[in-house]
C-alpha positions in Angstrom: -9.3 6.8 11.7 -6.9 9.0 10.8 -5.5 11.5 14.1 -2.8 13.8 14.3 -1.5 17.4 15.3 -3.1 20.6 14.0 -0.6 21.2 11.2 0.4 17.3 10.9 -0.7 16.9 7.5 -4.2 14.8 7.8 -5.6 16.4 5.1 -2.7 16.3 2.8 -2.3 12.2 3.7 -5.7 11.4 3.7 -5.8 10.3 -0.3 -2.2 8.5 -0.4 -3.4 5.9 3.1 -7.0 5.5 1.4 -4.7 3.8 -1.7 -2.4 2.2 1.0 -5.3 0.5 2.6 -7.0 -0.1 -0.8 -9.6 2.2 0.4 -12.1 3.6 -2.5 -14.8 5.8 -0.5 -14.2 9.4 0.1 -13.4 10.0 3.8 -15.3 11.4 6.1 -13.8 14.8 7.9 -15.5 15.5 10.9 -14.7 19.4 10.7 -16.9 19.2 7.2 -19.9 17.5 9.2 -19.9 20.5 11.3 -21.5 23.6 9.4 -24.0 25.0 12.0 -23.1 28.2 12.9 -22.3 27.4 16.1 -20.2 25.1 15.5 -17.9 27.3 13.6 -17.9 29.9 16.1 -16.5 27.3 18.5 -13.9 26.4 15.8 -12.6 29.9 15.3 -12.2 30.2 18.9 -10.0 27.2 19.1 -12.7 25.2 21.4 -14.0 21.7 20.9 -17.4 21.1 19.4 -20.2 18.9 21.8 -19.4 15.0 21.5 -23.1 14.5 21.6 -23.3 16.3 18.1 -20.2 14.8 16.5 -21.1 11.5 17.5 -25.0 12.2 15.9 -23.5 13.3 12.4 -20.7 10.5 12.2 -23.5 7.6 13.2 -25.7 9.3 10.7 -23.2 9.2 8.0 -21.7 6.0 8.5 -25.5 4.6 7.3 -24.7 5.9 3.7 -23.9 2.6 1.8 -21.0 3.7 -0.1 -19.1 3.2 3.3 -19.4 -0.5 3.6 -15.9 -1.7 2.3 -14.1 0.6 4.7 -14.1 4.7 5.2 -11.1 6.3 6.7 -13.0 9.1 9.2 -10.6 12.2 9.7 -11.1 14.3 12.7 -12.5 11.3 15.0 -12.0 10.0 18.2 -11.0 14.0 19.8 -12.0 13.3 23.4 -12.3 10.7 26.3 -16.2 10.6 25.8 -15.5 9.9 21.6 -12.8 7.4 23.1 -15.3 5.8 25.1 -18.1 5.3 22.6 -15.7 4.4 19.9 -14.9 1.3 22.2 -18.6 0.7 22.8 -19.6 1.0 19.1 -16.7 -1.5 18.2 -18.1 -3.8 20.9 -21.5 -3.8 20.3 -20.7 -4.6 16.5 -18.5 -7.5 17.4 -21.8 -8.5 19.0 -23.5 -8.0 16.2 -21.9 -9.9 14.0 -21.1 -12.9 16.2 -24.8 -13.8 16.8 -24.8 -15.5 13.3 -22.2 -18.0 13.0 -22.6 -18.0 8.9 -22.0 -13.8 8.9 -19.0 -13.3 11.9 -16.0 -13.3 9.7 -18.3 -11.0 7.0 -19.3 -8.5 9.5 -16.0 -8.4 12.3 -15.1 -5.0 12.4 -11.6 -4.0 11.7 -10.3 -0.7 13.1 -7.0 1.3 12.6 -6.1 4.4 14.3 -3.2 6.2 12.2 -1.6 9.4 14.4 0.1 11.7 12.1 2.9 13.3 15.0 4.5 16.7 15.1 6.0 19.0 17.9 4.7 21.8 19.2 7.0 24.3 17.3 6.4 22.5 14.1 2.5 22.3 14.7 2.3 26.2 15.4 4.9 26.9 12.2 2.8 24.7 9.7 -0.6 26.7 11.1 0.8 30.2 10.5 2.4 29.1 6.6 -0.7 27.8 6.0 -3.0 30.9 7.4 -0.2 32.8 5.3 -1.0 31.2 2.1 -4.9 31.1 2.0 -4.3 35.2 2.8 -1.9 35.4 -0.1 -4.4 33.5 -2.2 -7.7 35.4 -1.1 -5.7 38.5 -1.6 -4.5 37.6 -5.0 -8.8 36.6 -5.8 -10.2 39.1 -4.7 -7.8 41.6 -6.7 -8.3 39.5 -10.2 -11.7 38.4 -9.4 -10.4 34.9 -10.7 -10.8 31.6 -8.7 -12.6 30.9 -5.9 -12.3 32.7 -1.8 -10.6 29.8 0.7 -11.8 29.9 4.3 -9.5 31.9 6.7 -8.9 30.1 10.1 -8.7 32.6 12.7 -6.7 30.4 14.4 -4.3 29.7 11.8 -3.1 34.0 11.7 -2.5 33.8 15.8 0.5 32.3 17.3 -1.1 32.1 20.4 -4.3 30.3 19.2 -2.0 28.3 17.0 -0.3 27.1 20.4 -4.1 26.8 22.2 -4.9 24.4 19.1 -2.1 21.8 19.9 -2.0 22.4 23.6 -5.8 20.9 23.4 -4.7 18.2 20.9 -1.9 17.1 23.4 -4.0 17.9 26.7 -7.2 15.6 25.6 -6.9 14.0 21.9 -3.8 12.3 22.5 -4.1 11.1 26.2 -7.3 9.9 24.9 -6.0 7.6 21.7 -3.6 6.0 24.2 -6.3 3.7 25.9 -7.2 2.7 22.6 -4.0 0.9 21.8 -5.1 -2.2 23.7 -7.9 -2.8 21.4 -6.9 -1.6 17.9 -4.1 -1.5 15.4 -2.4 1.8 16.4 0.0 3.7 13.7 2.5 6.4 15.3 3.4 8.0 12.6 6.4 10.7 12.6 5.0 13.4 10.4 7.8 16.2 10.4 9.4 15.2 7.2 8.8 16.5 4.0 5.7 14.7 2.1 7.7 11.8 0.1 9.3 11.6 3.5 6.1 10.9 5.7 4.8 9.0 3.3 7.2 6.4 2.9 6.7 6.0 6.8 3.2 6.0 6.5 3.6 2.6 4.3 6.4 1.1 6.1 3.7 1.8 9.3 0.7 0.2 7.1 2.6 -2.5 5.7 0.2 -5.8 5.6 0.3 -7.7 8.9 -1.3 -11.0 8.5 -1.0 -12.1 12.0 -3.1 -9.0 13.2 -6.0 -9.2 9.9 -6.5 -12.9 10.2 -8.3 -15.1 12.1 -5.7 -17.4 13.9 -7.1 -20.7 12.3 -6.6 -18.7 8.7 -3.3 -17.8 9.7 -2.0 -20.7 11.1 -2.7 -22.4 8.0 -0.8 -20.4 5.6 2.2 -18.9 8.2 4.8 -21.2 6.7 4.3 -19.6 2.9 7.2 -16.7 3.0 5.8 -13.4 2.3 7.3 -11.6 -0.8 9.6 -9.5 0.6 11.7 -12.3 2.9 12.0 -14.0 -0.4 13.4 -10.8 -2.2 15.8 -9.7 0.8 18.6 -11.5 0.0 18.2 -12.9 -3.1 21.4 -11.3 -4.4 23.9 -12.8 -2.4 22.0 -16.6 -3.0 22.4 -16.0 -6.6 26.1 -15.1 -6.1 26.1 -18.2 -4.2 24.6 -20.7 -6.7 26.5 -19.2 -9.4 29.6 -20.1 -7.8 28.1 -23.1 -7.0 27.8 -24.1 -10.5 31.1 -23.3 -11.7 32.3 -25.5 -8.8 30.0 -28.9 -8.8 28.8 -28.7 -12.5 31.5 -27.0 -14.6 30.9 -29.0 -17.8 26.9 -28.3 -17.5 27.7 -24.9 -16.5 29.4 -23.8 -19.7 27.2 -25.7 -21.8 24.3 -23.7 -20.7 26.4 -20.3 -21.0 27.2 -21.6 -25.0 23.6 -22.1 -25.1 22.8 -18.5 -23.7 25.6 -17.1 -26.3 25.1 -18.8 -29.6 21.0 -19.1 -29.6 19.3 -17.0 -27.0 21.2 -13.8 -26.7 20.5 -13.2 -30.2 17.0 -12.9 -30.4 17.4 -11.3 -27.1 19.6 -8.9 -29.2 17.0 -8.4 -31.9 14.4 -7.2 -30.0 16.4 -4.5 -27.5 14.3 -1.7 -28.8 11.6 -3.4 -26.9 13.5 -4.9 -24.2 11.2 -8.2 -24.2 12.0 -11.4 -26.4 10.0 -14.6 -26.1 11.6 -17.5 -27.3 10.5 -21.2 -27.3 13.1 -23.7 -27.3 13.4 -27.5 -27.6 17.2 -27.6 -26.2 17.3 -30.9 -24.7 19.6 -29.3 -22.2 17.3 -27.9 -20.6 15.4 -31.0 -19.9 18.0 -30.8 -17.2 16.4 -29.1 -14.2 19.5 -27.8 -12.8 20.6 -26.5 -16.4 17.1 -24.5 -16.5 18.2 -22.8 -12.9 21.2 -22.1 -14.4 19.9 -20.3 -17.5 17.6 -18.2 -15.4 20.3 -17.3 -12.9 23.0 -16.4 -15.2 20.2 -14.1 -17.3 19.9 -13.0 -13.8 23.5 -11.9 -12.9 23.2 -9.8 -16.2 19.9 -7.4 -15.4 17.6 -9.5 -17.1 14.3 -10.6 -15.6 13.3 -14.2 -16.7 10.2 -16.2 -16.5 10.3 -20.0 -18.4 6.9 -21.9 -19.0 6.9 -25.2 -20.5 4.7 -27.0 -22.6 4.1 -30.3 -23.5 2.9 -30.9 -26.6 1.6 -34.4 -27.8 2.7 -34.7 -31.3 1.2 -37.7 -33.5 3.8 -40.4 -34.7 1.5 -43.6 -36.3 -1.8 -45.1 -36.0 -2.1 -48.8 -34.4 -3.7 -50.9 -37.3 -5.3 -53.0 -34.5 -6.8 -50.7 -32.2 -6.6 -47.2 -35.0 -5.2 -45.7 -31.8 -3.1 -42.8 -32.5 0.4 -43.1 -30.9 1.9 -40.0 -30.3 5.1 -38.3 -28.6 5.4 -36.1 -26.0 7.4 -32.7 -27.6 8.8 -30.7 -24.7 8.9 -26.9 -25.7 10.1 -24.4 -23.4 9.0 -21.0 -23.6 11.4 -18.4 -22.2 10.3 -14.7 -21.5 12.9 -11.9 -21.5 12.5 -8.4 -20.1 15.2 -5.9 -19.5 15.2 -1.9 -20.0 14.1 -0.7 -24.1 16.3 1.1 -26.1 15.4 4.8 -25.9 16.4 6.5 -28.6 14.3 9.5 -29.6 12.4 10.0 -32.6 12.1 12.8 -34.8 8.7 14.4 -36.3 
């Protein structure tokens, strides 16, 4: 559920946390459920619409199908009595789902409440740019009679209802979210910055928690694997480290694996730099040494290149057993080394 400040950016965000959360549906937006006329009268005088009715249309469009892998819903919980049913509704289908043993991890509900945050001054500012825009832009339509008329918020042209609209978000949506931090995942997100801004906080906020998606027997079980990013965060100074390492313990394998590097891999690596990706398979039996492998992908490493080695093990025939007509063969040992480093870019004429 995505929350936040009149002005805060929800509808901006919307798209970039539905590919954050992997979320393919098209959200639903509470102010677009609401059409009746009455309910737009309500809206231009900065007053809330009935719960009763907003909780109707959102149940009701929840049933559509499309929605099953997740929805984000924009516009929702607004009140204490939206607060309230939204804990029921999670409830009851926690219930659901944990009648029948063989469905409860398919059907557990998971819910997020993201709150896009802004002050008051910066609420009321982003209001009156925007009224000031969709003005320009109406203006600018009906003069050229191209493009299409954009609805005109009465309370984005007023200062004062600009100021009503957040005093109510503050008053009544926000008090309400807080109870709701005791039962879902709740994202505080600072949404004053420009857009690349808030929405590198909105994935640093939405970045993957295991501990809080999994069950705790699931968990437990795979907690000791590091995720990615503890194994990237300080991967340069360990490579500094090993290199040293080398030089000190293993000088003569060391420089035999840099002569290796010089006189046979660098190059092909060489050859192909308009591409910037060489494959080479090798049967160096130096490499049969684990530790001289390490060091060949560690001092490609130190030098920008990214390296991946795969190695095969090819059974290669070498007689036949006149006794048995077995076919005795050797084990070859190749060792396929991938290069990738940044192309040549050198622009071509037409």
């Amino acid at each position: 559920m995505a929350r936040g400040a009149p002005g805060a950016g929800k509808g901006t965000n919307t798209p970039f946390i539905a590919r954050a959360r992997d979320i393919t549906a098209p959200p639903i937006v509470i102010s677009s459920l609401l059409t009746a006329p009455q309910a737009v009268a309500l809206k231009n005088a900065g007053q809330m619409v009935g719960d009763r009715e907003v909780i109707a249309l959102l149940l009701e469009e929840l049933l559509d199908p499309r929605y099953r892998d997740g929805v984000i819903i924009d516009g929702f919980p607004r009140t204490k009595v939206q607060v309230e049913f939204l804990k029921l509704f999670y409830h009851a289908m926690l219930d659901l789902g944990g009648r029948d043993d063989s469905t409860q991890d398919a059907n557990k509900p998971m819910f997020r409440i993201a709150l896009l945050f802004v002050t008051e001054e910066v609420s009321v500012e982003r209001q009156l740019k925007r009224g000031r825009v969709i003005r320009e832009h109406n203006r600018q339509v009906r003069e050229s009679a191209v493009g299409e008329l954009l609805e005109e918020r009465v309370t984005d042209l007023d200062p004062g209802l600009c100021r009503k609209r957040y005093k109510g978000f503050k008053d009544t949506t926000f008090e309400a979210l807080q109870s709701l931090r005791q039962i879902f995942h709740f994202h505080f997100i600072d949404a004053e910055g420009d857009l690349p801004e808030v929405q590198r906080n909105i994935v640093r906020e939405f970045a993957y928690q295991s501990s809080l998606e999994l069950s705790p027997e699931v968990f437990a079980l795979i907690q000791n694997i590091p995720i990615a990013t503890q194994l990237a965060r300080h991967a340069r100074q360990e490579l500094v480290r090993r290199l040293e390492q080398y030089g000190r313990e293993n000088p003569d394998l060391f420089r035999g694996v840099v002569e290796l590097i010089e006189s046979k891999l660098l190059p092909i690596v060489q050859a192909h730099a308009m591409s910037g990706h060489a494959q080479i398979n090798s049967e160096e039996a130096l490499l049969d040494e684990p530790v001289a492998l390490r060091m060949m992908i560690d001092v490609f490493s130190e030098r920008g290149f990214h390296v991946t080695v795969d190695i095969h093990r090819i059974d290669v025939p070498m007689r036949v057993d006149p006794q048995t007509w077995e076919i005795i063969c050797r084990t070859k040992k190749v060792f396929q080394i991938e290069i990738r480093y940044p192309p040549s870019d050198i622009r071509r004429g037409h």
